[in-house]
Backbone as JSON, one array per atom type, in Angstrom:
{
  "sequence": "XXXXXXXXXXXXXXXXXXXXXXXXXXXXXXXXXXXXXXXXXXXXXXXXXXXXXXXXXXXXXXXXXXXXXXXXXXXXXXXXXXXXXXXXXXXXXXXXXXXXXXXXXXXXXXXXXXXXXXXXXXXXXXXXXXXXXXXXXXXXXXXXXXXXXXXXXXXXXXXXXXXXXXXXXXXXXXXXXXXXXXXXXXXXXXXXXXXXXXXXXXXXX",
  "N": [[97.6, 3.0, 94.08], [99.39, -0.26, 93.34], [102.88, -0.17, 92.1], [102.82, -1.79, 89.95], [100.48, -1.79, 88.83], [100.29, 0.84, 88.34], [102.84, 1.0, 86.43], [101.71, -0.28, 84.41], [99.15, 0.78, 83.08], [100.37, 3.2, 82.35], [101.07, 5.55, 83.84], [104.29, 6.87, 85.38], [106.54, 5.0, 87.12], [108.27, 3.18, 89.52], [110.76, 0.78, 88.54], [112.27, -1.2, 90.36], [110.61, -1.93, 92.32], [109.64, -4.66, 94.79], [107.45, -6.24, 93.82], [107.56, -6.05, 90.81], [110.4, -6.67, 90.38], [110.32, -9.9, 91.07], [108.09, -10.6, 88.85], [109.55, -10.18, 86.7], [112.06, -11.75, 86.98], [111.09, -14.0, 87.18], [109.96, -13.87, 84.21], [112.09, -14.39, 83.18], [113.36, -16.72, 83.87], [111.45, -18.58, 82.67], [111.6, -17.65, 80.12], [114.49, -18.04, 79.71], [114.06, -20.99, 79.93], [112.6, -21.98, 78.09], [114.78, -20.87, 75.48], [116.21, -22.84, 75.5], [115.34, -24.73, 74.61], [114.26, -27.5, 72.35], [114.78, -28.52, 68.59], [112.76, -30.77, 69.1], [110.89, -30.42, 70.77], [108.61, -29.29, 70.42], [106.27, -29.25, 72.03], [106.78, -28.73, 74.67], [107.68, -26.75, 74.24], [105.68, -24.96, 73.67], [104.08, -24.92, 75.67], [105.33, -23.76, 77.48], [105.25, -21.0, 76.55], [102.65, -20.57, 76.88], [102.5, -20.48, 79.78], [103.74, -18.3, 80.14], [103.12, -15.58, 78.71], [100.79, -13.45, 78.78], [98.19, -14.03, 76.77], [98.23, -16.4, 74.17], [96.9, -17.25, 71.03], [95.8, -20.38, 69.31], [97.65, -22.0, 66.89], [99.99, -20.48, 66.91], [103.57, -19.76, 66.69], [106.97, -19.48, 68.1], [109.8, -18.84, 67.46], [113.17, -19.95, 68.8], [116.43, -17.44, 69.59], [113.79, -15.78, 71.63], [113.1, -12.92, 73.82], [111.46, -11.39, 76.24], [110.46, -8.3, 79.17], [108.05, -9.05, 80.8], [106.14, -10.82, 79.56], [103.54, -11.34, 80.65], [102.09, -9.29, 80.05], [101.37, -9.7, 77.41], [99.55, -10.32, 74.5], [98.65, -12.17, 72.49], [97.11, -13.35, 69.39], [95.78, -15.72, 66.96], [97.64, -18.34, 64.8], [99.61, -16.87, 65.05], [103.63, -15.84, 63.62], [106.84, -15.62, 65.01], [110.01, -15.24, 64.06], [114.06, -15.79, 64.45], [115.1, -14.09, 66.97], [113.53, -12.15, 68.0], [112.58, -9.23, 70.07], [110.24, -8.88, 73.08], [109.57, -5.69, 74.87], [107.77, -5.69, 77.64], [106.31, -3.95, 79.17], [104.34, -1.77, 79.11], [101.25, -3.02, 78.13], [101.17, -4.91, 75.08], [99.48, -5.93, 72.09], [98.74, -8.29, 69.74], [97.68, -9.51, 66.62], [95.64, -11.82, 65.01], [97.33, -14.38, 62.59], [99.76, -12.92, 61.73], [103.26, -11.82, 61.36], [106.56, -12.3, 62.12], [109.49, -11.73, 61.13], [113.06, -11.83, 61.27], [114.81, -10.91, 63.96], [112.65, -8.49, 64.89], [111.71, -5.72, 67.2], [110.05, -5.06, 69.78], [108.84, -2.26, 71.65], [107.19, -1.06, 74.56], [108.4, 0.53, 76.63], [109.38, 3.75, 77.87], [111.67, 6.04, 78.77], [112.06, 9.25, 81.01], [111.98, 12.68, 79.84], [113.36, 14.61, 80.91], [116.25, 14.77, 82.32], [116.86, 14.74, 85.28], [114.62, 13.8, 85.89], [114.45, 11.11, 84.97], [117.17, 10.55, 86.51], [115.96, 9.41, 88.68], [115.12, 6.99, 88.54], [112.28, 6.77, 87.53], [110.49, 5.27, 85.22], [108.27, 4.82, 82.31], [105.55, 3.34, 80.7], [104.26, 2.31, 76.95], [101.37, 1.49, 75.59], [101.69, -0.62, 72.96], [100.02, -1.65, 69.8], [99.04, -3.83, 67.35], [97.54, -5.14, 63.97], [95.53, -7.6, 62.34], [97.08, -10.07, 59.98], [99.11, -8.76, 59.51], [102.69, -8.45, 57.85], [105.44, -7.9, 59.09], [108.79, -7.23, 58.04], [112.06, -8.01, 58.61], [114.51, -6.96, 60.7], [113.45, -4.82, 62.14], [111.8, -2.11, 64.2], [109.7, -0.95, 66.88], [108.12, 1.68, 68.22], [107.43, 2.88, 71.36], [103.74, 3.5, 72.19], [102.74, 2.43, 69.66], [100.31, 2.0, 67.01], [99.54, -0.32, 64.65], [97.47, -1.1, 61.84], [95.57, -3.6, 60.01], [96.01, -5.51, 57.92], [98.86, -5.39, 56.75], [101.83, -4.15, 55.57], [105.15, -4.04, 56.68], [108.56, -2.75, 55.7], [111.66, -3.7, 55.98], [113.94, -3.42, 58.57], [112.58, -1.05, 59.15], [111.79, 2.11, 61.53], [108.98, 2.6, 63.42], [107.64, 4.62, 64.58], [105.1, 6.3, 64.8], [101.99, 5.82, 64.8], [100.51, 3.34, 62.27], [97.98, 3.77, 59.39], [95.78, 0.82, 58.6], [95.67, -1.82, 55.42], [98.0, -1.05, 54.0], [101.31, -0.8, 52.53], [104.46, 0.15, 54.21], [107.55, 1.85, 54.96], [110.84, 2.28, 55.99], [112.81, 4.66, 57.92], [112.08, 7.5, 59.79], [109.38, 5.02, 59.91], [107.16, 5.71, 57.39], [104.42, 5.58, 55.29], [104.24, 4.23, 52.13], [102.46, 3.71, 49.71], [99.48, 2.09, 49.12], [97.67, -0.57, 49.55], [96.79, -2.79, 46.73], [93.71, -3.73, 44.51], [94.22, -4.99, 42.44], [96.79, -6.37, 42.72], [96.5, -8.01, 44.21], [95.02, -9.7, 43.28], [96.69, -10.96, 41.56], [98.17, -12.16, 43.32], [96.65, -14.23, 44.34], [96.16, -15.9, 41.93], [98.66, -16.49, 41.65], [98.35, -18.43, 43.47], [96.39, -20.09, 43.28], [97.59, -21.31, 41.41], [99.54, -23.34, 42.14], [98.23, -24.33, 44.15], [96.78, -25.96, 42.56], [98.9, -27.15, 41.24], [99.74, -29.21, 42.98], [97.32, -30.72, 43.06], [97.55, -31.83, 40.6], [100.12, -33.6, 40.93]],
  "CA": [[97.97, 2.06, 93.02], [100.83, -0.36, 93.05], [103.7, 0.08, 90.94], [102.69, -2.35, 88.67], [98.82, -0.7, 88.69], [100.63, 2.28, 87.74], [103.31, 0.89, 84.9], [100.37, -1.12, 82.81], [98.25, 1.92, 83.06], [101.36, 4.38, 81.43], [102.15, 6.39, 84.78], [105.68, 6.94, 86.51], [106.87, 4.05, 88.25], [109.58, 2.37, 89.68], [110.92, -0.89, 88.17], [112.99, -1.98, 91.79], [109.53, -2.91, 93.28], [109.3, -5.95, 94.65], [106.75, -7.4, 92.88], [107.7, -5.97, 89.28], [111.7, -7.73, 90.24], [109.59, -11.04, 90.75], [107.57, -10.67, 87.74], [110.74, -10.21, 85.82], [112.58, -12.69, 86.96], [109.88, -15.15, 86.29], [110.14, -14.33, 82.75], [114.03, -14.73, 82.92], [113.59, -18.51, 83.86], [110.69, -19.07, 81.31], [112.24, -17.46, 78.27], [115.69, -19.35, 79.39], [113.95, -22.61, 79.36], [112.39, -21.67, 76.41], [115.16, -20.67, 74.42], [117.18, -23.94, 75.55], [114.75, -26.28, 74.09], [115.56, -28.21, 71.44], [113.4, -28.6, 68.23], [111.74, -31.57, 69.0], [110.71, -30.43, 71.94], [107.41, -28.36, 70.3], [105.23, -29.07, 72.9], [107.25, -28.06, 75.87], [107.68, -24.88, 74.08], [104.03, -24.05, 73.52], [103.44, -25.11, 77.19], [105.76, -22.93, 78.45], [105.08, -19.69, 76.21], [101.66, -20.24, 77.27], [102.7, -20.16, 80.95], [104.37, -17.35, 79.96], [102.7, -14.62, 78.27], [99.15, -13.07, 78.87], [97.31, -15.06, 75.91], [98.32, -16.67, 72.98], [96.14, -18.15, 70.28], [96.16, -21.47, 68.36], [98.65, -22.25, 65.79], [101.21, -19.86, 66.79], [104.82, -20.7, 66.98], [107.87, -18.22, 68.24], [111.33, -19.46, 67.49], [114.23, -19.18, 69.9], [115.72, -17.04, 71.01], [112.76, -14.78, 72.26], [113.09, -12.2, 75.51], [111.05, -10.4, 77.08], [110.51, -8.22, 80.69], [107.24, -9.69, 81.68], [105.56, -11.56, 79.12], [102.31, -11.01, 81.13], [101.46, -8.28, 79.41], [101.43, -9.64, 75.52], [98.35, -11.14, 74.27], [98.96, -12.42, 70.72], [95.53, -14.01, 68.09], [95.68, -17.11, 66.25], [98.63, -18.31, 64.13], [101.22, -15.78, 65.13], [104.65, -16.27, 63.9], [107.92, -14.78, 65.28], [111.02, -15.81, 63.36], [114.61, -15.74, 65.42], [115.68, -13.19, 67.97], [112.66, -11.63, 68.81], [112.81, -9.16, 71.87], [109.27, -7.43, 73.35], [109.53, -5.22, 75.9], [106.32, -5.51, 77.58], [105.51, -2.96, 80.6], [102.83, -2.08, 78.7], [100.56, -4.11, 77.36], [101.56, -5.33, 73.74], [98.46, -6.38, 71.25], [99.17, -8.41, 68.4], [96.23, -9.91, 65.95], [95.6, -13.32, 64.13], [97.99, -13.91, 60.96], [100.76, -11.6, 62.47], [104.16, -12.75, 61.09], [107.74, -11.53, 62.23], [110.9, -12.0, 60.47], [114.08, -12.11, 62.35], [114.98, -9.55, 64.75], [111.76, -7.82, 65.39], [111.85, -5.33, 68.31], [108.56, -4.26, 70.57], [109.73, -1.88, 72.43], [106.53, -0.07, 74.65], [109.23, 1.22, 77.94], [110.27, 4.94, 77.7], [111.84, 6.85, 79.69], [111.68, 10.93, 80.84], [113.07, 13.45, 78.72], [114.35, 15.21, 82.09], [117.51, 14.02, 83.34], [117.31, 14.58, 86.91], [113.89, 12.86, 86.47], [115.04, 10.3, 84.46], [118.26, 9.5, 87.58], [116.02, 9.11, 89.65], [114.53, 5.53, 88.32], [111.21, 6.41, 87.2], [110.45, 5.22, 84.04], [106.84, 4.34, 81.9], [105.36, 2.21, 79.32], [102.7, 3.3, 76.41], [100.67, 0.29, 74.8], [101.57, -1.85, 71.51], [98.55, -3.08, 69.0], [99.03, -4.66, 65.68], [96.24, -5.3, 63.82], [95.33, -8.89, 61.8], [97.29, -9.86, 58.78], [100.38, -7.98, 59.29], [104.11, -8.59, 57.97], [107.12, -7.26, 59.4], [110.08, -7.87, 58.12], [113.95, -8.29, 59.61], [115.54, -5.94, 61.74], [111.75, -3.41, 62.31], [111.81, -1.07, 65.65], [108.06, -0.41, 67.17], [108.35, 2.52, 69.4], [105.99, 3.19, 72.59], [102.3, 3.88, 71.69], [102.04, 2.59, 67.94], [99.35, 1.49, 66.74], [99.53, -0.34, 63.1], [96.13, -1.61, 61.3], [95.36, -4.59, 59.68], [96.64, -5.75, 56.6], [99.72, -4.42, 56.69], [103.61, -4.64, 55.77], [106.34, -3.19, 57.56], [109.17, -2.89, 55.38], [112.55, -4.57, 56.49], [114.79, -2.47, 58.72], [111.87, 0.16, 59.36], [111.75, 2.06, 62.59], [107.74, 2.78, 63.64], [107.2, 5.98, 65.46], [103.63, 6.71, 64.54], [100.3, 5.11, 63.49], [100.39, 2.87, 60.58], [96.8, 2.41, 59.19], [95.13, -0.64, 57.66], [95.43, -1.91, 53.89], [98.97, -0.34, 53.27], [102.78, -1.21, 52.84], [105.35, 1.3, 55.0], [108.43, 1.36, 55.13], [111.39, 3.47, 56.43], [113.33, 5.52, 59.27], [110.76, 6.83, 60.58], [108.41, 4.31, 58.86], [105.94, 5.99, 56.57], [103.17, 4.92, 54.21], [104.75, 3.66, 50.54], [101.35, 3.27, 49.04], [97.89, 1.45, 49.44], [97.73, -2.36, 48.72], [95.55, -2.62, 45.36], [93.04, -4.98, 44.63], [94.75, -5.52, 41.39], [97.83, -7.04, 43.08], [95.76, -8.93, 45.69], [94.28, -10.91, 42.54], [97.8, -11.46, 41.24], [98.77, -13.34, 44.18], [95.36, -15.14, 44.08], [96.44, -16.75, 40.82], [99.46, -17.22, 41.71], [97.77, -19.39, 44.68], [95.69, -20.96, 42.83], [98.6, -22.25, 40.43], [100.09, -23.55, 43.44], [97.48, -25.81, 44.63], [96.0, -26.73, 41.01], [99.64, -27.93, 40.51], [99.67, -29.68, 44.06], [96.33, -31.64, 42.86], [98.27, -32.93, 39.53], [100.82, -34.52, 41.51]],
  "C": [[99.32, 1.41, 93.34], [101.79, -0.22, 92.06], [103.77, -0.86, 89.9], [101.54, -2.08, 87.89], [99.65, 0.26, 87.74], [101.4, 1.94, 86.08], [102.38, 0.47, 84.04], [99.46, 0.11, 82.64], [98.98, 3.5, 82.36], [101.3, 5.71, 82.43], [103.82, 6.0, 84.81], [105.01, 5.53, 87.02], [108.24, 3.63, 88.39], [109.54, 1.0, 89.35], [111.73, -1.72, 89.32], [112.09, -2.08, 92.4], [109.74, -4.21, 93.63], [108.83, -6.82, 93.95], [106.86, -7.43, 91.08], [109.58, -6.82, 89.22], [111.17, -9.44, 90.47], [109.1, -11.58, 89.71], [108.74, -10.82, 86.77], [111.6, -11.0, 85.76], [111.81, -14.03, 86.64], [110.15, -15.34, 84.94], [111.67, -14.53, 82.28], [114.1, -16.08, 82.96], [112.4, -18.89, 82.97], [111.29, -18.58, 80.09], [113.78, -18.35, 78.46], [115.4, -20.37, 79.22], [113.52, -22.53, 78.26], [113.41, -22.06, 75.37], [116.37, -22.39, 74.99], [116.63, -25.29, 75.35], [115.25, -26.58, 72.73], [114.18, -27.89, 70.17], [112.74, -29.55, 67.39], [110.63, -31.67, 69.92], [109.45, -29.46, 71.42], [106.46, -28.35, 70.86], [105.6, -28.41, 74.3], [107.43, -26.6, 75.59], [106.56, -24.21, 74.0], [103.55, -23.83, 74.78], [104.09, -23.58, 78.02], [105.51, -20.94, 77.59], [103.5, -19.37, 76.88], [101.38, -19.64, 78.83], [103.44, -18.37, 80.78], [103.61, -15.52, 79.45], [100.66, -14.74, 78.71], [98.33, -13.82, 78.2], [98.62, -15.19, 74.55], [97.58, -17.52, 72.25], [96.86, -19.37, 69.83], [96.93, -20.79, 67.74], [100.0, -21.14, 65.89], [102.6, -20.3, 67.42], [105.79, -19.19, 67.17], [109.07, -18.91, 68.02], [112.48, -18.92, 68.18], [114.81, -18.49, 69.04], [114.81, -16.18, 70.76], [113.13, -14.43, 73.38], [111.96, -11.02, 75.27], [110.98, -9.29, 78.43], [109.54, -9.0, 81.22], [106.42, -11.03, 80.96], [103.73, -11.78, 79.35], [101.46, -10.0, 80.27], [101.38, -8.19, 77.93], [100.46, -10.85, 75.45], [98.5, -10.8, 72.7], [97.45, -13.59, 70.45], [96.48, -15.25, 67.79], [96.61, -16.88, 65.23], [99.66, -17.43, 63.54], [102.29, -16.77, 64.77], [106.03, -14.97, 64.31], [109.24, -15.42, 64.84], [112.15, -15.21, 64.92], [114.51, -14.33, 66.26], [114.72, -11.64, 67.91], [112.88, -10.82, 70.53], [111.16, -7.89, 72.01], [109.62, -7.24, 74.9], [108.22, -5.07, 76.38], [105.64, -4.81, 78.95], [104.59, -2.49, 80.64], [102.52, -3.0, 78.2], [100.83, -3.73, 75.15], [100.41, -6.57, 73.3], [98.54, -7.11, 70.14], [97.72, -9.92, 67.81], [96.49, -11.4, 66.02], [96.46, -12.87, 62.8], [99.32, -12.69, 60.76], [102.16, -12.4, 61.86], [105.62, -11.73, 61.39], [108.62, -11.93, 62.01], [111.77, -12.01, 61.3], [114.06, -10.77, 62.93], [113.99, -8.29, 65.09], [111.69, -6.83, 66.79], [110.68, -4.56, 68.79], [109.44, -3.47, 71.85], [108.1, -0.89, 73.45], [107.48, 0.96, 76.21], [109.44, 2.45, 77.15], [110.55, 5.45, 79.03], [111.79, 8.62, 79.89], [112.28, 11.56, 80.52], [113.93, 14.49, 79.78], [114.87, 14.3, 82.54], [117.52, 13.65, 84.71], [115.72, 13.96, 87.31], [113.52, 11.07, 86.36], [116.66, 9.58, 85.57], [117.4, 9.21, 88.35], [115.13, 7.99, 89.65], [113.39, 5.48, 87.84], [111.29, 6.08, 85.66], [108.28, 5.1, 83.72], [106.89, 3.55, 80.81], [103.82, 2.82, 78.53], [102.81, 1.8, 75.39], [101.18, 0.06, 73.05], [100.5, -1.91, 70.82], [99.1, -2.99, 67.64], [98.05, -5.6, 65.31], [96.37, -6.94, 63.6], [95.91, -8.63, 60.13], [98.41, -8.75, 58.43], [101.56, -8.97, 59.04], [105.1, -8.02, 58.41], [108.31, -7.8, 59.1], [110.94, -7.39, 59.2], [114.01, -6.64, 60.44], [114.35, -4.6, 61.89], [112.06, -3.33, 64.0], [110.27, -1.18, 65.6], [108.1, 0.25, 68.36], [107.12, 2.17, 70.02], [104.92, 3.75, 71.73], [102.14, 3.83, 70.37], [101.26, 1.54, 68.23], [99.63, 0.8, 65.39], [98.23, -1.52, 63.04], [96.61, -2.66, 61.3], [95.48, -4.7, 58.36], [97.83, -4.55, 55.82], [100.84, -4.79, 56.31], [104.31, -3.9, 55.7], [107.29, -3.64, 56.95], [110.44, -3.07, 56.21], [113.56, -3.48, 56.98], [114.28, -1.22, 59.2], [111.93, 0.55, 60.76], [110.47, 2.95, 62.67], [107.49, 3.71, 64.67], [106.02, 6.43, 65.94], [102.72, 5.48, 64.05], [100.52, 4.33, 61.77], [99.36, 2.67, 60.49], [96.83, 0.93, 58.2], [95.76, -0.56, 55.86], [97.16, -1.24, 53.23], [100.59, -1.06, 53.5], [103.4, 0.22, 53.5], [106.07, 0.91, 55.2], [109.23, 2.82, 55.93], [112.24, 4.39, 57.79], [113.64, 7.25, 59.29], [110.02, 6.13, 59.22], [107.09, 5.37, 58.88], [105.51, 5.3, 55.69], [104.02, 5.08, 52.49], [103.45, 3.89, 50.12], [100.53, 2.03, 49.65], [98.25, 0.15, 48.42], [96.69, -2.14, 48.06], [95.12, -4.0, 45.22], [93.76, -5.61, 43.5], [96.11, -6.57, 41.65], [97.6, -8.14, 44.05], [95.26, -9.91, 44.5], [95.74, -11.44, 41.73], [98.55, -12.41, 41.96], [98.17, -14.43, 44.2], [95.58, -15.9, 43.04], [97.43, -17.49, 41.08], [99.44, -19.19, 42.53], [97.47, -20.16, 44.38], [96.28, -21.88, 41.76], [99.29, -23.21, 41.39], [99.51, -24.91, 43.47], [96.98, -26.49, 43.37], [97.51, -27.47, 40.73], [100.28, -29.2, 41.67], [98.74, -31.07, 43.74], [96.75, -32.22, 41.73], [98.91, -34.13, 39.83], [100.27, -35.49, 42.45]]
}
């Protein structure tokens, strides 16, 4: 395996490979042009995130700055947003749905390193996979350690740091983020009104 076989796959590897200091620098001159566009410039930025990262769906927008290490390895759904200063670490692969929304300062983090020292000097490190479901919020300043998983229809309270598994259908908050309670249908039809006051007062005007 090469050492990039090996990091996407969540062995040991070394990050002074050749081809993983290539890869990395790549995304050093795409996220700098990136973040030094302007914003009228919304097509040069879609062009180049697209050059940039593994997939991204329609309608999604990231707002400078954004960093990453590779960018290769993050495949984001349909009408993602990422508010400012966004940073994923992406050695593993990082999953993120349709309807995904991130507040400022968001941090994907899937790199760790080894809890032995003397195996930890001697450069190896690893990476353990990202996914976030469809229909998640995260607010401001949220951590997402190596190997979480969080469902679908979800919100990540502001400031939380994500250790474990969030499922589906629930708010969590916290450090470590745990489960607050289960989103109710009763509050899901409260917004629904609200919605619908919205646009019924949209169609007056």
């Amino acid at each position: 395996m090469t050492e990039r076989e090996k990091m996407v796959s969540g062995a040991l590897y070394k990050a002074d490979d050749r081809e993983l200091v290539a890869m990395r620098q790549r995304a050093r001159r795409l996220t700098r042009q990136f973040n030094a566009t302007t914003e009228e410039e919304t097509e040069k930025r879609q062009e180049l995130l697209r050059e940039l990262m593994g997939a991204i769906g329609k309608g999604s927008f990231v707002e400078p700055t954004f960093r990453c290490d590779y960018g290769s390895n993050i495949y984001i759904g349909d009408y993602f947003y990422a508010n400012f200063d966004c940073v994923i670490l992406d050695v593993a692969p990082v999953y993120i749905g349709s309807h995904v929304f991130f507040a400022p300062r968001v941090n994907l983090y899937t790199a760790g390193h080894p809890i032995d020292a003397q195996t930890r000097n001697e450069e190896l490190e690893f990476g353990t996979a990202i996914t976030i479901g469809d229909d998640v919020w995260v607010g401001g300043n949220v951590t997402i350690n190596p190997g979480v998983t969080i469902g679908s229809d979800v919100v990540i309270g502001s400031g939380s740091v994500v250790t474990k598994d969030i499922p589906s259908h629930v708010i969590a908050a916290g450090n470590p983020c745990r489960v607050i309670r289960v989103i109710t249908d009763e509050e899901r039809e409260v917004w629904k009104k609200k919605r619908d006051a919205y646009f019924a007062a949209l169609e007056k005007n």
